[in-house]
N, C-alpha and C positions, 0 to 999 in steps of 0.2 A: 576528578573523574566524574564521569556527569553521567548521564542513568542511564543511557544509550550503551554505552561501554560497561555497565554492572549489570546487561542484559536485564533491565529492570524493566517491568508489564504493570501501565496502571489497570485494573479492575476493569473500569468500562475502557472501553477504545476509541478512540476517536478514526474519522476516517483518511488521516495522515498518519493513524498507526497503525492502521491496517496495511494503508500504501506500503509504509518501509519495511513492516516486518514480514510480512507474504510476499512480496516486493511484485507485485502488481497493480494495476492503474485503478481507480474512484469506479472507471465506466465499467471494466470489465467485472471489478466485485458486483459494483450495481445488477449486471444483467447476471449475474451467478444468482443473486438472491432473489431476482424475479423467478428464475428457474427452478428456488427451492434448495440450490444448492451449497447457499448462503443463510446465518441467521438472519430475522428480521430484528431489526433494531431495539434495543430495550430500552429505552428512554432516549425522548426529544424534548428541550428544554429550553426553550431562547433562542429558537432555529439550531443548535447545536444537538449532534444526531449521537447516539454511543451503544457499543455492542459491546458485550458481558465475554470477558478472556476467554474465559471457559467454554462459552457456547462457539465464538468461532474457532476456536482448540477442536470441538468434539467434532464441528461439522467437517473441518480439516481432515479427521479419522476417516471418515464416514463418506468422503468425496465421492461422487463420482465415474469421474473423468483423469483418472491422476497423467495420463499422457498432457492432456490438455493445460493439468494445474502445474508441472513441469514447464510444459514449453509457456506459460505466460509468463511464469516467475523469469525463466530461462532471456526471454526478449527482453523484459524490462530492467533485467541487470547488465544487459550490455549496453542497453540502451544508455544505460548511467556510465558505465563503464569508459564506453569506445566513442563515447561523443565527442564530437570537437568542439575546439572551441569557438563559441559564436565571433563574429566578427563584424562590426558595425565602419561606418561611414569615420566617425572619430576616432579610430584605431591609429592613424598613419598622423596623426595632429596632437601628438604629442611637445609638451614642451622641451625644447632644445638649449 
């Protein structure tokens, strides 16, 4: 069972945990927290950026816009969802 699946949260967050667990895109959080409606970062370390659990949790509460925080979460899980599957030039060049 790996940490994803025991709903496990490390402390700070990186911004590939933000992505899966809000399930919205790097750009959109981005422009959220220009707006204030995002925390700012709590430590940057080796170009590596991380937000404090708790703080994007409280601003979560405290959103907004929740039509908005809805429908972004709401696009990017279909987006995952109902994608197809890509399809390249090597698809039909299989060994036979």
């Amino acid at each position: 069972m790996n940490k994803r699946e025991r709903n496990w949260k490390p402390t700070p967050l990186a911004i590939q945990d933000i992505e899966y667990d809000l399930r919205i895109g790097q750009t959109k959080f981005f422009e959220w927290m220009a707006q204030g409606w995002m925390p700012q970062p709590w430590i940057k370390e080796g170009g590596t950026t991380r937000w404090l659990t708790r703080e994007v949790e409280d601003y979560l509460d405290r959103f907004p816009d929740r039509a908005a925080l809805h429908a972004e979460m709401e696009r990017q899980s279909t987006k995952v969802e109902g994608a197809p599957k890509a399809r390249t030039v090597w698809a039909d060049q299989r060994a036979k």
